[in-house]
Structure formats: structure tokens, C-alpha cells
N, C-alpha and C positions, 0 to 999 in steps of 0.2 A: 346397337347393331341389330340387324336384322336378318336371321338367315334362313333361307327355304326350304321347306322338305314340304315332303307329302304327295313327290310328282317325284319326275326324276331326280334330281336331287335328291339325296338321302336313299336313294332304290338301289340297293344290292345285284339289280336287275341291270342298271346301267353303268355302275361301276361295283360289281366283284372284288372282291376281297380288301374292301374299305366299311369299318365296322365303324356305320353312320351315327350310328345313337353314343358311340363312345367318344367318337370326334364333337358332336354337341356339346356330350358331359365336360371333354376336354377342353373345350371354348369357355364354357361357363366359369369351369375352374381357374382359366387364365386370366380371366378379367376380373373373377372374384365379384366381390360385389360395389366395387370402383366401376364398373361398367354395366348397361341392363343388354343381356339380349332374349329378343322373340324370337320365336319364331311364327312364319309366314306359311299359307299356302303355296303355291306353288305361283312365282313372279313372273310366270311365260316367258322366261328364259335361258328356254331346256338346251338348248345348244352350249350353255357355261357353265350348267352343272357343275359342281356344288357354288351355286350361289350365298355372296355375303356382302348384305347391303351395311355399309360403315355412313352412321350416321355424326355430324357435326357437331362440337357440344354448343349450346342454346349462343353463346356469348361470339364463336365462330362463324354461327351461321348467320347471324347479325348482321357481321361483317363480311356477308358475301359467298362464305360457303355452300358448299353443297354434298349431297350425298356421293358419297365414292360405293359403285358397283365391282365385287370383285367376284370373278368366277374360277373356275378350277381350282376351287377351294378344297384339296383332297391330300394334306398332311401334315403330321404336327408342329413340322417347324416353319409353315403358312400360320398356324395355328395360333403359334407363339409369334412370331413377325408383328403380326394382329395386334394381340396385346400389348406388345410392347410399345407398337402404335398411337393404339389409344393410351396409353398411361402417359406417352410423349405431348397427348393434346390432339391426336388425330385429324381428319381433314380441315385443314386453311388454319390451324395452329403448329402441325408438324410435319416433315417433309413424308413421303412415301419408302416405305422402308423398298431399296432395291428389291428385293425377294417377290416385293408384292405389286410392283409396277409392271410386271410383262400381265398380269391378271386383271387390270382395272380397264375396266369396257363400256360404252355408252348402250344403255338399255333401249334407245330408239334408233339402235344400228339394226336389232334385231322384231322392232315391231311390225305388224302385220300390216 
């Protein structure tokens, strides 16, 4: 997975009293090391803040998956959702957990 900061996302500035670097730790922590994530510059798509791009595993995306965009990624039982996600097989292996279907958004809804 891949998640953004470095722009709005992660900025204290656009969302207040969400302690961004601990929600990272706490992402890493949940997928442990069954799962990699990066982080990214900022994906110009400041309007979803906190963005988190959930990537396919290699053998799903074979078969046709693709990356799932999730925005308003802003607490920990998003956090945990996530995880439990990917440890189910993730996109085009396992369904979208409710929690995190209202948050999944087409990143060329918002291109310039």
C-alpha cells in the first residue's frame, strides 16, 4: 500500500488534532510485516485527504485487478479495516470491508 503525506495529507494544518505520524506507525504496525507500505509524495489528491492507495497482490493483479484509492483515511478503526483487508487477500481476492466502501474514489474524478 501506498500512503501520502507530505502535502496535505499528514498536515496538522488541514486536519487538527489527528496525530499523522502515529497513524502511519499504526498502519505499519497492522500489517506488520505481511504487508509493505510507502509512503508517497503528495498524489494530487488533496481533496481525500488522508490518502491510501491499496495495492493488488502480484497474482490478483494478473487477474485483472487493480489498485483501490481510499481517502478520508483519518482513524484507527479505518486503520484496522485496512488490515484486515489485506491479510483477507485485498483488492480482486477479497470483498471491501463495509467500513471502507463509502472512502474508495476514482483518482481521475479529481484530475486536472
Amino acid at each position: 500500500m501506498t500512503v501520502c503525506r507530505d502535502c496535505c495529507c499528514g498536515s496538522t494544518r488541514k486536519h487538527p488534532g489527528i496525530d499523522h505520524d502515529a497513524q502511519l506507525a499504526a498502519l505499519r504496525e497492522a500489517v506488520g510485516d505481511r504487508h509493505r507500505v510507502r509512503v508517497s509524495e503528495c498524489l494530487r489528491v488533496c481533496e481525500r485527504s488522508n490518502v491510501v492507495v491499496v495495492h493488488p497482490a502480484p497474482a490478483a493483479r494478473r487477474a485483472g485487478a487493480r489498485l483501490v484509492h481510499l481517502g478520508d483515511v483519518l482513524d484507527d478503526r479505518l486503520v484496522d479495516a485496512l488490515a484486515d483487508w489485506l491479510d483477507a487477500g485485498g483488492p480482486g481476492l477479497a470483498e471491501v470491508p463495509p467500513m471502507l466502501t463509502p472512502r474508495i474514489f476514482d483518482p481521475a474524478d479529481y484530475a486536472d
